[in-house]
N, C-alpha and C positions, 0 to 999 in steps of 0.2 A: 555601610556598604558590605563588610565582612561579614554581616548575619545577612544578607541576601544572601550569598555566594555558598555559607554553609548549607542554606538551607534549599537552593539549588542541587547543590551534591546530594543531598537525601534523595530528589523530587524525579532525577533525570542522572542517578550514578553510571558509567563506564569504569567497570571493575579490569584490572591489568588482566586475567585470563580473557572477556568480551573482547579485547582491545587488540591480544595477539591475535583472536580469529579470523578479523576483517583486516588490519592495520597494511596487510601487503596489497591491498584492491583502493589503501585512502596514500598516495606516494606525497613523500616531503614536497616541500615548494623548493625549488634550486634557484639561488639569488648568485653568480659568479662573484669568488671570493674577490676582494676588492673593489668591490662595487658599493659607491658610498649609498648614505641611506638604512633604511631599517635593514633587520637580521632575519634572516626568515625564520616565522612561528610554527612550532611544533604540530603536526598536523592533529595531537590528537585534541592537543587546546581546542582549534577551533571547530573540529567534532563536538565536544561540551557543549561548545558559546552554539552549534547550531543545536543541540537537543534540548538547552536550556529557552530557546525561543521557538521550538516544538511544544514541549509541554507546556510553555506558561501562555503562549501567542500571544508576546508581546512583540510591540516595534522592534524592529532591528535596533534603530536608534536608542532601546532603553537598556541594550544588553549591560549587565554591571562591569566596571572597569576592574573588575579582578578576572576577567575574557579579555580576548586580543581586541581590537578595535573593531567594531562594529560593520565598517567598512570592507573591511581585509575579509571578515567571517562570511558576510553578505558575497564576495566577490569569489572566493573561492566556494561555499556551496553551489554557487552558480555552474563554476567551472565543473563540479561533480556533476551536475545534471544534465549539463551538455556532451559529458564523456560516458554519461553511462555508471559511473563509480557506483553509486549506489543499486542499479540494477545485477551491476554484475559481482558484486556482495553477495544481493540478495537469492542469487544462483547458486555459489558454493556450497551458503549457508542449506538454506535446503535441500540441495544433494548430500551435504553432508548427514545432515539427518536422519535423509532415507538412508542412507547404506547404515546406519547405525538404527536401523530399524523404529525410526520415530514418528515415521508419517507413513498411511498407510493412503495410496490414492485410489483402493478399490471402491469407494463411496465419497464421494465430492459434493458438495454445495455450492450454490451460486446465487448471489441477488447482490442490490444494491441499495446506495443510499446517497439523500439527497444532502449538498451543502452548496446554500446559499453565496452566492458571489455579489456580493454588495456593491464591491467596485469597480464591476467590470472586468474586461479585459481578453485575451483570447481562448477561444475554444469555451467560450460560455454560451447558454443555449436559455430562451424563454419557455418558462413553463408559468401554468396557475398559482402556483409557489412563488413565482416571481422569477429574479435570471438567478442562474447556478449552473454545478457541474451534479454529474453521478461519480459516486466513486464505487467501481465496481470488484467483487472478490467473489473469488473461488478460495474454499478452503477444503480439506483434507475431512478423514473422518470423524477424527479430534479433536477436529475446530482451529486446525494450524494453516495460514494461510500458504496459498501455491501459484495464486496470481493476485495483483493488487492492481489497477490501472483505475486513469480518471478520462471521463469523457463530457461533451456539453449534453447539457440537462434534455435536451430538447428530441434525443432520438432515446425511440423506444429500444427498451431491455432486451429485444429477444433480439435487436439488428448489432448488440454489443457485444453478446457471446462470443462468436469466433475473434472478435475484435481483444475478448478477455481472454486468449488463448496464444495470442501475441507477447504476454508478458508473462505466461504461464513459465514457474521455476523450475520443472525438471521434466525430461524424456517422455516418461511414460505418462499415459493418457487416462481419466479417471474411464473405470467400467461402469459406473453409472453417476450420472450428473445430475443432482436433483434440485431444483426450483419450484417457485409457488406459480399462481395460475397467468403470471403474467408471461412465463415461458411455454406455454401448453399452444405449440404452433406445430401442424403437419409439417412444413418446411423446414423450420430448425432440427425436427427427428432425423428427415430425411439427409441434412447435414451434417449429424453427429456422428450416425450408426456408419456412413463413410471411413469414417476415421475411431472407426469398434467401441463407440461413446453410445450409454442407451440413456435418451432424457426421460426422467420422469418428473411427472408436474400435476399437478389435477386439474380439470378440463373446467375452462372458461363457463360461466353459466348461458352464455350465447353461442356455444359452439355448434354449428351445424350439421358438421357431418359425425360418423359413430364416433361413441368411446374408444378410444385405444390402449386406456392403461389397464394393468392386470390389478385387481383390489389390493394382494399380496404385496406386490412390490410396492403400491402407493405406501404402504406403509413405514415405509423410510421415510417419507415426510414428514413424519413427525420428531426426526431430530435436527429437525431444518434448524431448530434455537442457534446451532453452533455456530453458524455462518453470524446472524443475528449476535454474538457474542462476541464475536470476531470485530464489527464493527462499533462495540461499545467498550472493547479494549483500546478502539485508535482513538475514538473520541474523546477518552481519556487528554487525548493531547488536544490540546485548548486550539493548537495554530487549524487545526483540519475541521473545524466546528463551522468555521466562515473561509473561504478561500476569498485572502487580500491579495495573492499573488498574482501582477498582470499578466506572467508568462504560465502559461499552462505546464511547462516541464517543470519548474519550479515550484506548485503546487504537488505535481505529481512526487518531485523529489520527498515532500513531506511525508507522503503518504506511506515511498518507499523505506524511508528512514524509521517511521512507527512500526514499521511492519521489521525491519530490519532490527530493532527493541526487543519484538514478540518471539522471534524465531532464537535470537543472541542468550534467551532467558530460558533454555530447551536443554543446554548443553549444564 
């Protein structure tokens, strides 16, 4: 069991400097002194035991007994995703960055990608792929993400945008938002430039009415990759490949957690 657990530390480390950054947004468990019964566990132990069944996506039930009880770790990430914990991490973190000049929001990307939901459960949607969620991102120019959220499979990309701007991590708004041709909607323009966002996307091959993009600017699409690299960083984590989670926050919590990995490894 001790070369599991070593070799978890390699797979999924929290270094002491990662652990001061966030550690005031992840608060102790408080158990009143006198109160028979277990002791309460260090929160960042079961920070570990949950990034150790992030990246490997195993059962809860298989965590290695050098982590707190399986139960406890299951029951307090719960608790984080019903409070927000990990969103509101994921806030600082990327303000903090921006003001140390790390992310730059004047050029953003946006798409998504599919994972399959095998087991059900809520906020899962039918598509041709079978049932799942989308997990959708906007990332920065350098490929650092700015929003991360998850939605059922079954509603189109272009009705999720604003929906993706709900989980958006700092103030200011990208000045130009680029996506591939699944986003190339008059309506969605007309909702972005509202709010000083200019979408660019290249035009459906059934679109009817005129062109509207400028040839120049479409060419920012072609480092759409980043967004796409974005999402072959999270999948690195084994647990966001299939969502077994039946609660939809609880998948989402995962996603915010990889993403809260990506951002942690910046500083």
């Amino acid at each position: 069991m001790s070369n599991r657990c070593s070799i978890n530390a390699e797979t999924c480390p929290l270094s002491d400097e990662q652990w001061e950054r966030i550690r005031e947004h992840f608060p102790e468990e408080h158990i009143p002194e006198g109160r028979p019964g277990r002791k309460p566990i260090p929160t960042r132990r079961v920070l570990e035991a949950v990034l150790w069944i992030l990246n490997t996506g195993a059962q809860w039930h298989m965590l290695p007994q050098c982590y707190p009880n399986y139960k406890t770790v299951h029951r307090r990430f719960q608790q984080w995703c019903r409070s927000e914990v990990l969103r509101n991490a994921l806030v600082e973190l990327a303000n903090t960055l921006r003001e140390e000049g790390a992310l730059d929001e004047s050029e953003c990307f946006i798409d998504a990608t599919f994972a399959p939901a095998k087991g059900g459960g809520e906020e899962v949607g039918k598509t041709k792929r079978g049932k799942g969620v989308k997990i959708m991102a906007i990332v920065e120019r350098h490929g650092l993400p700015l929003a991360a959220s998850t939605h059922a499979a079954n509603h189109h990309e272009v009705t999720l945008v604003q929906l993706s701007f709900d989980f958006y991590m700092i103030e200011a708004k990208p000045e130009n938002l680029i996506g591939d041709r699944a986003y190339d909607s008059d309506k969605l323009d007309e909702e972005l430039r509202k709010d000083g966002i200019e979408m660019i996307a290249p035009h459906r091959s059934n679109r009817k009415k005129r062109k509207t993009q400028d040839g120049r600017r479409l060419r920012r699409y072609e480092r759409r990759w980043l967004v796409e690299r974005f999402f072959a960083w999270i999948q690195w984590q084994r647990r966001l490949l299939i969502r077994w989670e039946y609660y939809a926050e609880n998948f989402l919590g995962f996603v915010q957690l990889a993403t809260i990995a990506i951002l942690l490894r910046q500083f």
